[in-house]
Structures are given as C-alpha cells and as structure tokens.
TIVEX-601996 format. One record per residue: residue in three letters; x, y, z of N, C-alpha, C, CB in turn. Coordinates in steps of 0.1 Angstrom, whole numbers, plus 5000, padded with zeros to 4 digits. Atoms other than C-alpha are relative to their C-alpha. Glycine has a CB too. Example, Ala and Ser with C-alpha at 12.3 -4.5 7.8 and 13.67 -1.06 7.14 Angstrom:
<rs>
ala500949885000512349555078500950125000499050005012ser499149895000513749895071499250115008500450054986
</rs>
This chain:
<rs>
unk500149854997493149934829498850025009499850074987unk501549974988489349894847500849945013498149884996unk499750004990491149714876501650125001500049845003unk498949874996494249984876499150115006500950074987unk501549824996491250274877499949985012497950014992unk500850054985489450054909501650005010499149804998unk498850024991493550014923499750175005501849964990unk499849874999493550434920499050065009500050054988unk501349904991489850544933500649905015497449974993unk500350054981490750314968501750045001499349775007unk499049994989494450394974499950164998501749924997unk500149864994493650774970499450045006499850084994unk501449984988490750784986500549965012498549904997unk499449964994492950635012501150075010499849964998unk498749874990495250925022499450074997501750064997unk500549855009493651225002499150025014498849974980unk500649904987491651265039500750085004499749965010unk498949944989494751335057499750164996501949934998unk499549865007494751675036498750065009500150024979unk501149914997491051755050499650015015498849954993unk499950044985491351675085499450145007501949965006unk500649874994491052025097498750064999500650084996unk501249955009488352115074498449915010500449914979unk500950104996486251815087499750035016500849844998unk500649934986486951885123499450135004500849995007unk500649855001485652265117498349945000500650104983unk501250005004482652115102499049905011500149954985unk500350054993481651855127500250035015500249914996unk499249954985483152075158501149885011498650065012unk498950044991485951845170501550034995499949855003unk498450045005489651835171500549934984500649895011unk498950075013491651755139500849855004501650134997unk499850125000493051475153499149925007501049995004unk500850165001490151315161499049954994499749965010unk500350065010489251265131500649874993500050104993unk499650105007491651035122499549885005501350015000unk500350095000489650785137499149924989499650015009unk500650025019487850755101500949944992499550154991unk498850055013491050735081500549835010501850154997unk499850144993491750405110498949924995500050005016unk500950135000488850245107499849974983498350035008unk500250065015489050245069501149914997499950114989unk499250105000492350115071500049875004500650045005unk500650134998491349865092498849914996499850005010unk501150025008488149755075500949964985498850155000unk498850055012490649725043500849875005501250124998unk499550114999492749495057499749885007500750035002unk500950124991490449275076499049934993499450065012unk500750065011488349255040500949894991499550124990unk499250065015491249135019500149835001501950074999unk499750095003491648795035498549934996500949975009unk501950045008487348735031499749984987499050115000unk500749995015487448844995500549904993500450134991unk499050145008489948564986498949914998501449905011unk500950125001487248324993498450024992499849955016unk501349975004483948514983499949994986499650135004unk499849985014485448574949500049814998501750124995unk500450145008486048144943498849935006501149895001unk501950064999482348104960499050034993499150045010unk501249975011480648334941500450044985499250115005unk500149975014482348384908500750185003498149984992unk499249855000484848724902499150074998501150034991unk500849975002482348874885498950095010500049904996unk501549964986479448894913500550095007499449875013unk499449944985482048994940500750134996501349905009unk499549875003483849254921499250144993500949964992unk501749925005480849444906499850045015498349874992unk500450014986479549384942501050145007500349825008unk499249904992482549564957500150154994501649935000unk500349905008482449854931498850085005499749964988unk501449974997479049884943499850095013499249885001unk499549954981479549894980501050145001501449855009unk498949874996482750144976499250154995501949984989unk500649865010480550424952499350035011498949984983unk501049954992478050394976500050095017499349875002unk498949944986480150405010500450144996501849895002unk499249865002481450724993498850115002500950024983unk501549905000477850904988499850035011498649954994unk500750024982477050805025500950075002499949845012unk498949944996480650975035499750154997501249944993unk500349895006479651295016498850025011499749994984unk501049964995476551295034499949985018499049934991unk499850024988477551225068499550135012501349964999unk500149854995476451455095500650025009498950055005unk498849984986478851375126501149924995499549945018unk499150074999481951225130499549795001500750085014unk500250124999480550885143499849974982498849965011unk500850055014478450845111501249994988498550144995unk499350035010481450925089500949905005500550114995unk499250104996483750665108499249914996500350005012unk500950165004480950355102500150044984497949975007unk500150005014480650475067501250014993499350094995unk498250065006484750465062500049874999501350035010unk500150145005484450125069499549884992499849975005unk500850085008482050015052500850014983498350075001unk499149965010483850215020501449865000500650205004unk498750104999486850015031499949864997500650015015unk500450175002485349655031499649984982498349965012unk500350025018484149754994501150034992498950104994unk498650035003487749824986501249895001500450085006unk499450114999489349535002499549904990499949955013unk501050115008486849354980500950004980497850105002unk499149955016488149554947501249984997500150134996unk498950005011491449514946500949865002500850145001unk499650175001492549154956499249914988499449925015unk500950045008489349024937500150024988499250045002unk499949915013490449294906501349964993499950155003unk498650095004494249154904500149855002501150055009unk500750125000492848814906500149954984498550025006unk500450035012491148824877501150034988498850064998unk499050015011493848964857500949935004500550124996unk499350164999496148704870499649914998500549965010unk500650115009493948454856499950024991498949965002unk500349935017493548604825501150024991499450145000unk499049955015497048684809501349855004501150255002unk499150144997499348404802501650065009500649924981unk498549974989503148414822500550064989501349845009unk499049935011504748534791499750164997499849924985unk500049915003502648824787499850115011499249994992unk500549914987502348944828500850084995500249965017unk499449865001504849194823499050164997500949974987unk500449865008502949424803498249995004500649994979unk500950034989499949314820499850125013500549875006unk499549924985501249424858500450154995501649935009unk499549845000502549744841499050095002500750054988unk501249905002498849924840499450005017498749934987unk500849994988498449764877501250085014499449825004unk499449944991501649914891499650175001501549974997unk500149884998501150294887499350075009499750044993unk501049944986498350334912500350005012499049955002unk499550044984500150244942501050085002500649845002unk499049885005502850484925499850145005499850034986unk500649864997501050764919499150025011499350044988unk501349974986498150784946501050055012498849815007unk499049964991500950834973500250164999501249924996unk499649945000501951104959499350134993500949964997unk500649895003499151264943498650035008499850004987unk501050004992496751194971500250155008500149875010unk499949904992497851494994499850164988501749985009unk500649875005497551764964498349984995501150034986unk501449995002494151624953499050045013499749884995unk500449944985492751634986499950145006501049945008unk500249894996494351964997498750124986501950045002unk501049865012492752144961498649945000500650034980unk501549985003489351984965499450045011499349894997unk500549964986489052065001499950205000501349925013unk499849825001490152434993499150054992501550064992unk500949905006488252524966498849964997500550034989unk501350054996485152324971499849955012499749914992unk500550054989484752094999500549925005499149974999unk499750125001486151815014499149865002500950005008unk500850125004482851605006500749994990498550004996unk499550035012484351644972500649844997501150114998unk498650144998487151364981499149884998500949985019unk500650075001484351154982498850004986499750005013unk501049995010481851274956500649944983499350175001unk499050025014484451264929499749824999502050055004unk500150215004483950824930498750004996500149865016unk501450035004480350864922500150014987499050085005unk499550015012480950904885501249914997500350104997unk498950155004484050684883499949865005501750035005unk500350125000482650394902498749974991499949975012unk501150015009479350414884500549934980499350194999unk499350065017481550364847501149885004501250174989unk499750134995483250114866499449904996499949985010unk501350104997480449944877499949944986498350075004unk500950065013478949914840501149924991499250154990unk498950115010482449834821500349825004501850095002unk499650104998482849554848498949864993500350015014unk501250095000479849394841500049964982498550105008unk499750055014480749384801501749935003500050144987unk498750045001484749264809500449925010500950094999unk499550094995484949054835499249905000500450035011unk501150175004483948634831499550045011500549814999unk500850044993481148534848500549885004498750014996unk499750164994482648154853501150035011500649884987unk498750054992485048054879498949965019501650185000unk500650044986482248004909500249875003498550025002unk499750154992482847704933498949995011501849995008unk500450064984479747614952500349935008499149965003unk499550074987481147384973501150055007500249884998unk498949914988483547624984499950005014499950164998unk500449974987483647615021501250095007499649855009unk499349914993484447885044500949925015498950135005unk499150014987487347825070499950085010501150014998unk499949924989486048015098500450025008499550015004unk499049964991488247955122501250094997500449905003unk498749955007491148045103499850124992500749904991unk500049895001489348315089499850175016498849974990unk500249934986488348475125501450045007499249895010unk498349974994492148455134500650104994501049894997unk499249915014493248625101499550115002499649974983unk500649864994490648925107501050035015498149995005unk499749934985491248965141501650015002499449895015unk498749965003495148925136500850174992500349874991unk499649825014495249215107499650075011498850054979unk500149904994493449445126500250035009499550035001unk499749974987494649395158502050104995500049795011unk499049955007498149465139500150134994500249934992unk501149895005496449785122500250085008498649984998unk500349934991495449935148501050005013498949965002unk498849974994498649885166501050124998500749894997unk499549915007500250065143499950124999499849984992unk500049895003498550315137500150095018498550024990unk499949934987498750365175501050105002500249905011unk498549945003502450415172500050144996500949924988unk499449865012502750675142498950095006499649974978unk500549844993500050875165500350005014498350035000unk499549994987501950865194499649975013500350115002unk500950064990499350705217500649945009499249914996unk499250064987500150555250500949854994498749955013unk499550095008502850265242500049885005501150024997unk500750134998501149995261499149954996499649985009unk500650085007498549995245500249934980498950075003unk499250015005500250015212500949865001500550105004unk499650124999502049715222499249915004501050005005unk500650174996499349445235499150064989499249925020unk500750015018497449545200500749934995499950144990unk499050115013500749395179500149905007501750044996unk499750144997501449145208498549944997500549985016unk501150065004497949065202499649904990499450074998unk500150055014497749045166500649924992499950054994unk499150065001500848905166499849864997500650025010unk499850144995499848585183498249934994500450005020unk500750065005496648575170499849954984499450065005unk499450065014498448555130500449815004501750124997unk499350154993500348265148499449894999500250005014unk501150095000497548085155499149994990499450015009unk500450005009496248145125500649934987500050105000unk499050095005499247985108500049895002501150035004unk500350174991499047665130498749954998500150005019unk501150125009495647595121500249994990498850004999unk500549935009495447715089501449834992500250224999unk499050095000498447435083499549855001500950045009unk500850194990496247105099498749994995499550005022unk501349995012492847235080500149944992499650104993unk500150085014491447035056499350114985498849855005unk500149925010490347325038500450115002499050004996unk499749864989492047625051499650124990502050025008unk500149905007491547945041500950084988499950065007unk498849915013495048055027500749844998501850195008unk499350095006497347735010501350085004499649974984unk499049904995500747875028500749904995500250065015unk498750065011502647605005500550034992499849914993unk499649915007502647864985501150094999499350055000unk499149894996505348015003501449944994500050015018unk498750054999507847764996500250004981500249835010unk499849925009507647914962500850085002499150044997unk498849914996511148084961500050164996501549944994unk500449865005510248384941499050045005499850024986unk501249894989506948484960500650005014498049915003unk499050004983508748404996501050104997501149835006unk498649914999511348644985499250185000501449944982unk501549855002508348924975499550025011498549984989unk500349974987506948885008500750005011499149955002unk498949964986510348905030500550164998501749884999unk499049895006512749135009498950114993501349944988unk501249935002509749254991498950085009499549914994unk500149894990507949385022500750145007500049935007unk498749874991510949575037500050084987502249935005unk499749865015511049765003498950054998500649954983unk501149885000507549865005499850055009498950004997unk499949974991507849945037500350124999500649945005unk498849845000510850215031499350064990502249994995unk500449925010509650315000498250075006499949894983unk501349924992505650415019500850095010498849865011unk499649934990507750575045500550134995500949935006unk499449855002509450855025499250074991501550014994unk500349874996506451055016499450055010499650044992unk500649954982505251075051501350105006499849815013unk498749974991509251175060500350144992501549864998unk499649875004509851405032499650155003499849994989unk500349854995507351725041500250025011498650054998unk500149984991507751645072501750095004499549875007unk499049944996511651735069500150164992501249894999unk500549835007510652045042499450115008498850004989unk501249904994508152205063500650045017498149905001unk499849964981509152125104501850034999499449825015unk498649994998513152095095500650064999500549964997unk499449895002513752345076499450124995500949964993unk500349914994511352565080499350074986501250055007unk500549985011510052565043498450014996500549934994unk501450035003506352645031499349904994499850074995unk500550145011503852375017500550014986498149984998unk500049975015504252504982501749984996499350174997unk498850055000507952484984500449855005500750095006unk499750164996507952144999499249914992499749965016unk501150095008505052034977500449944987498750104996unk499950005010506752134949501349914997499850114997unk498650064998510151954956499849835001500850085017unk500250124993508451634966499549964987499250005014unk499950055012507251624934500249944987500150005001unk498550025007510551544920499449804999502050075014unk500250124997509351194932498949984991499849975014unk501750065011505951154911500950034987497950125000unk499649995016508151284877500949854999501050164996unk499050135001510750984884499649885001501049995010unk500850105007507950754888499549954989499450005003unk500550075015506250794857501650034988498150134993unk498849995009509550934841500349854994501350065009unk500150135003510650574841499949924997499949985001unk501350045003507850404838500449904989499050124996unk500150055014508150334801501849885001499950194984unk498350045002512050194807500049865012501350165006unk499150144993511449904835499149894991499849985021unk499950135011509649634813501049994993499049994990unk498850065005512649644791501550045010500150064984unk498850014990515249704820499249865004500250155014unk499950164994513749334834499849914985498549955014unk499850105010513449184803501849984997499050064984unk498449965006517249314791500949915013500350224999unk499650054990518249194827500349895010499850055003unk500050114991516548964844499550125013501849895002unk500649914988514449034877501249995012498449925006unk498650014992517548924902500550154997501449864994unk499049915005519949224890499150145000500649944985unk500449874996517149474891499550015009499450054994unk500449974986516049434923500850015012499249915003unk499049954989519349444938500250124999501349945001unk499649895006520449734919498750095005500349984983unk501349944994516549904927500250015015498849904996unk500150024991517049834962500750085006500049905002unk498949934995520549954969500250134994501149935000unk499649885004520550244945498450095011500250024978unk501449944992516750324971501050005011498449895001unk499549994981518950295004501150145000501349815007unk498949875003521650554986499450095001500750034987unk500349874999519350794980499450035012499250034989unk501049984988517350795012501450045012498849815004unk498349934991521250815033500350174995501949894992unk499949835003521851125010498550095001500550024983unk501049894991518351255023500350085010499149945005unk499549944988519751255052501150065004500049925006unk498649945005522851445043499450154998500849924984unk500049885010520651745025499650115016498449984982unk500449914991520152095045499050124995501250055005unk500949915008518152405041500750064987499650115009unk499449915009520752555020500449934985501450045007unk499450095009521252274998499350074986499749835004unk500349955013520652414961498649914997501349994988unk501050055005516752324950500349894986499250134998unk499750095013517852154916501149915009500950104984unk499550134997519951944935499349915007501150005006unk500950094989517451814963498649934988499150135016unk500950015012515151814927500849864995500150154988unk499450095001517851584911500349835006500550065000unk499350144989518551354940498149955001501250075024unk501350024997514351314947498949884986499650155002unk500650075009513751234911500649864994499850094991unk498850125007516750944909499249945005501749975004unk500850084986514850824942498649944993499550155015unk501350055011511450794920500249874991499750124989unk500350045010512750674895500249805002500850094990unk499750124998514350334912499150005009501349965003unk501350044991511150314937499249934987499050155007unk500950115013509450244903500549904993499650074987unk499350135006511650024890500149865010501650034996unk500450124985511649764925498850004999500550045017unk501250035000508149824926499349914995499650084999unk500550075009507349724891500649874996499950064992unk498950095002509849434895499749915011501550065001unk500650074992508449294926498649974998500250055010unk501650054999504849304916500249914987498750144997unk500050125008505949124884500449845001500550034992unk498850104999508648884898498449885012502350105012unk500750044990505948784928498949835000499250135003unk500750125007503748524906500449964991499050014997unk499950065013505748444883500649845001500950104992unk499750174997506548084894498549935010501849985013unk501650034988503048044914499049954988499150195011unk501450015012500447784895499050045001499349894997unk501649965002496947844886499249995015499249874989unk501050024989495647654916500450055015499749865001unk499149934986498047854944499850155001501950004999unk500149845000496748224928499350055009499350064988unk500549934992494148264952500750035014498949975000unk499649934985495748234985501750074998500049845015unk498549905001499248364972499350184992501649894982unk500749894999496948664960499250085009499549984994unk500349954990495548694990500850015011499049955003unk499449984992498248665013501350124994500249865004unk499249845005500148944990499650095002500250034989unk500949864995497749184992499650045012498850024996unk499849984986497549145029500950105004500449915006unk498949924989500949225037500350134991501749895003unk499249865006501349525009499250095007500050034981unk501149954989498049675033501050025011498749895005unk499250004986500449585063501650074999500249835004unk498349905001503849755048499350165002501249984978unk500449815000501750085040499750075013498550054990unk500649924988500450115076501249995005498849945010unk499550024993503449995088501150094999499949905000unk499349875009505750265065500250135010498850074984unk499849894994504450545083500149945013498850114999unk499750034985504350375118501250015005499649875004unk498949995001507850295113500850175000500249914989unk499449895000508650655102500150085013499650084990unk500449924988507050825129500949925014498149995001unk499250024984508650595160501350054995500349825007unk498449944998512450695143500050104998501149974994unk500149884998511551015143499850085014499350034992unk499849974987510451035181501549965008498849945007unk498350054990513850825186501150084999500849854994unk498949915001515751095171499850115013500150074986unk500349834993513851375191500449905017497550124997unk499850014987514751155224501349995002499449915005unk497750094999518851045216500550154994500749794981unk499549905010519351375198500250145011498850024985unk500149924987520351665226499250144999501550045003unk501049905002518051945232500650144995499250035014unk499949875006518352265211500749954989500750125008unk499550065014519852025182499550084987499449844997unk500349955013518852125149498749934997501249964989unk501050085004515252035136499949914990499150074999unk500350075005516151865113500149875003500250034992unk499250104998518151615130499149905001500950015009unk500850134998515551355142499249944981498550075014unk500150025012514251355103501049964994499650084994unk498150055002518051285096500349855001501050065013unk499650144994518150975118499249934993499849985015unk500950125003514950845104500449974988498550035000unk500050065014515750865068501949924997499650164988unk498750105003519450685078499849875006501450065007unk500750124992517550465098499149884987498650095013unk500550105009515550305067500849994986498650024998unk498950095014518750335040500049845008502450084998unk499450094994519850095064498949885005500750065010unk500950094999516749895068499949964986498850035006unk500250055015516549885030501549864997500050174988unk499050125007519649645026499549915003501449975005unk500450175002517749375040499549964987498949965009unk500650055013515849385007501349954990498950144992unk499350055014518949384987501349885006500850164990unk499450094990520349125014499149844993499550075020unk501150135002517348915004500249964982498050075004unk500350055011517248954967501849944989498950134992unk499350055000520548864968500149854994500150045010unk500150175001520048474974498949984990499649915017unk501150085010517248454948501049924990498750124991unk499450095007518248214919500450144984498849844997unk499749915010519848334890499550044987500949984999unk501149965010516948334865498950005008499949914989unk501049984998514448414883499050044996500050045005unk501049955010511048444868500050044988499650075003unk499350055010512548384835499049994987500949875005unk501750095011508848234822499050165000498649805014unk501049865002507348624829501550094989499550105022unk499049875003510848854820500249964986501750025010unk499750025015511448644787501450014996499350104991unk498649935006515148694793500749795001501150195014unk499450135000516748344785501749975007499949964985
</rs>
C-alpha cells in the first residue's frame, strides 16, 4: 500500500497539470501552450531516471534509494509551488521527475522481492489501481484545485503525503540487498538515456503538432540510439539490463501484446473529451461526467479480477480483456450526439471495466515466470516501456486524429476524425489479442493458482 500511495502522488502529479495550463500561463505571462514544456521535461526526466534507478537501488540498497527518491519528489514539488517563471518551474519538473522515476521502479522492486509467486496476485492488486485511477482522476483534481485555490496546490498537496511516506518507508522497507561491487555500465547506460528521451520527446512532438521533421529525426534518433543500446548491452560483461530476460515467454508477451494494450487503453482518455467537448459540442461537466463511467468500471471490477484469473487462467483473460477493449472502443466510434446518455454511460463503464481486468492481468502475468536474479533488469526494462506506451497513447491518438481531419472531406462532421481514431486503435488492439493468443496454455499458473 506505501508503494501504491508513491505509484499515485507521481502518475497524478503527472497529468493533473494539463488542467492548469492556462492558469500558469496567466500567472507567469506566456501562452498556455508553452507551458507544456514543464509537463515534457518531467516526462522526460521520468523516463530517462527509470533505467538509472535499476542499478542505484542494487548499489545502494532499496532502502537508501527509495527514501532518497521520496525525498527528492516532496521536495521537487515545494520548489514547483514556489517557482517564479516558467524556466524555473521547467528545471524543477525535472528534477520532481528524476525523484519519481526513482519511486516507482525501485518501489515495485521491492515488493517483487518480498511476496512469494503464490501470493503476487493479491500483492499486484494494491499496485494496479494507480495507473487506473490517476488517469482518470488527474484532470478533475487538477481542474478543482486550480479553481478553487491555486494551481501551486497540485503541487503542495505532496508535501504532506510524501513526508508520511518518507517516515513509513524508513520503518517498512529492508535495509539489506546493497551490492558494492555493483558496477555501472555507462555506456549502455548513456545509450538507454539518450534513446528514451530522444523517443519522449519525439513523441511528444507529434501529439503537439510540431514541425514533422523534427518529430521524426528525435524517434529516428532514439530509435537507433536504443539499437545500439541493445548491441552492446548484449557483449557487456556487466551490462546494465540482462535482456535474457526476454526469452522469458510470459514477460516477452507483456512487453509486445502487453504494450499495444497500454498503449490503446492511455489513448482513450485523451480521445474521449476530446470527442464530448469538440465533436459534439458538449460542455466539460457533461463530458466530465460521462467519462466517468470509465473510473466506476475500473474500481467496479476491481474486487472480481483476482478471482476471474485464478477461476481462468491468465491466457483466456487477456484475450477475452483485449478483444472485448477493441469492441468497445469500435462502438465509440459508432456513438453520436444524440445517442441516449445511459447508453454512452453503459458502453463506457463495460470499457472500464475490461481495461481493469487486462491491466491487472498483465501486471500480474509479467513476472510470473521471471527468477529472483532477472527482477531487476525485467523490472526495469518494464517500467520503461509502460513510461513509453503512456507518452506514446496520446502521441498515437493525436496523429489519427490529424489523419482523419486530412482524409475526411471538408465540412464533414466534427466528430468524424475522433471516429477514425477510436476505429483506428479497436483495430490496433487485436494485435494484443493476436499476441496473447500464442502464449502457452497455463501461463503463469505458479502466480494464478489455477492448476
């Protein structure tokens, strides 16, 4: 539950800006959008910590590094609050961000060292909800602290909850597991940074419509500098990540088919207000309230997928999770303004409720054939790419939404380009249930308990 809390204060704290954007640029006199160079650089600073922390945590002991990171993020937030221009709050996003990347690889670490394979289930269930919920409750927290106080708030609010952090970690997590002779792979760490964020910041180029050259030699960049990251990282005598890990059939299947499904699933609540509000022409509070439908079907749930994968088996619910996620996202793209509220209610909360069930089925299924001595770099190379689906969610949404507004004939319907996009990722989602397809037919068998 202390690392679920630390999952919650950093993935809300990552969106919950978006809501203040305006606010911020009033207060520092620039444009609204260019502020979002803060919410980038935190992003990037996040995912350019995660593959560092892998190693810091078996140099210096979980313990040190996760405290440490707690520390860094409370603090990064006070500085944010107190910021007086734009620059100042952009360096102090990052910094926030690097103490996040730190918390939550480092924080699901330790509880994957800690609970035996029989009992992950119920384990993972306290660490899925935050990745759940923050999505979807980031944009109302945000908008009501910015409204009726401030949008320092967004930030002040962690000063109390990392502080009772801080102190619980320091009674509940071991002090053992340090490896001085750990050595850093710098090469292969220098690749890995500069790969993620070159990738990052590609991205986010996209989903803000930025010129599309540069946009593209960012990914080809980061592309090639992963690549080469790969190829050494393979010939090292001590490399940074163990990518033998891969040929682990159940984690290889979490980071193919399992990517593409967090992908689509990050993508539709970026897609949904956007087709409430610009499509069809509906107010926040009516689109706020419809969207919803999706946070009740999450936790609705909830209590029903540990015994839907025990009763099942992880295979059978991640196909079923996958393809009943591509149905409902096609019939997104079906609904109009007129469509009766209890039905777009209905269809939103089915949508929830199998997002939570794949979710919590892939975060369990992912280690459950991975030994002791493969956790850290199969923990670090997971938490990478679930960093790299969320940027990549909205990036994705946003280009098939300019592809509709360019293939789609002028004076179309507004909603149509939101149409295309959300038929555009049913149809990306089969790869996942393409993928979990070929897994074996007891998969992770030693976590689900189903014989």
């Amino acid at each position: 539950m202390l690392v679920a809390a630390t999952y919650f204060m950093e993935f809300l704290d990552g969106t919950a800006l978006s809501t203040a954007l305006p606010a911020i640029g009033s207060d520092f006199r620039v444009v609204p959008a260019d502020v979002n160079v803060a919410m980038t650089a935190y992003l990037v600073a996040v995912a350019m910590g995660i593959p560092f922390s892998s190693w810091l945590a078996e140099r210096f002991g979980p313990r040190r590094v996760f405290c440490s990171a707690i520390a860094v993020f409370t603090f990064a937030s006070l500085l944010c609050a107190l910021s007086p221009n734009l620059g100042a709050l952009t360096a102090f996003r990052a910094l926030q961000g690097f103490g996040g990347a730190m918390m939550v690889p480092v924080g699901s670490l330790v509880v994957l060292r800690g609970t035996p394979k029989d009992q992950l289930l119920k384990a993972t269930a306290y660490l899925v909800w935050p990745g759940l919920l923050a999505p979807v409750l980031a944009p109302l927290v945000g908008g009501a602290l910015t409204q009726y106080l401030s949008w320092h708030w967004i930030f002040l609010v962690n000063l109390p909850l990392g502080l009772a952090a801080f102190l619980i970690a320091l009674r509940l997590v071991p002090a053992s597991g340090a490896d001085r002779n750990r050595r850093l792979d710098w090469p292969g760490l220098a690749l890995t940074t500069l790969g993620v964020a070159a990738v990052v910041v590609g991205l986010e180029l996209l989903s803000e419509g930025r010129p599309s050259e540069w946009a593209t030699a960012a990914l080809a960049g980061g592309v090639a500098a992963l690549a080469a990251a790969v190829w050494w990282m393979r010939r090292a005598p001590r490399p940074l990540f163990d990518f033998a890990v891969l040929r682990v059939r159940t984690f290889r299947a979490t980071q193919t088919g399992g990517f593409v499904y967090r992908l689509t699933i990050q993508s539709v609540p970026f897609l949904l207000p956007l087709l409430f509000q610009d499509g069809f022409g509906w107010d926040p509070v009516h689109s706020g309230l419809l969207v919803a439908a999706v946070f009740v079907g999450n936790i609705g749930i909830k209590p029903a997928t540990t015994p839907l994968i025990r009763r099942f088996g992880f295979k059978p619910v991640l196909v079923v999770a996958a393809a009943a996620s591509a149905l409902t996202f096609a019939a997104c793209a079906l609904l109009a303004p007129d469509t009766p509220d209890l039905l777009i209610a209905v269809l939103l909360l089915v949508s929830g409720a199998f997002r939570s069930i794949g979710f919590s089925a892939y975060m369990n299924v992912q280690y459950a054939d991975v030994s002791a001595a493969q956790l850290p770099s199969a923990n670090a190379i997971a938490n990478t790419l679930v960093q790299l689906a969320a940027a990549l969610g909205v990036a994705v949404a946003a280009l098939l939404i300019r592809t509709g507004i360019s293939f789609l004939p002028a004076g179309a319907d507004h909603a149509g380009p939101y149409r295309v996009a959300f038929a555009a990722i049913a149809i990306l989602m089969l790869v996942s249930v393409a993928d979990s397809l070929v897994l074996p037919r007891h998969a992770g068998t030693e976590v689900s308990g189903r014989r």
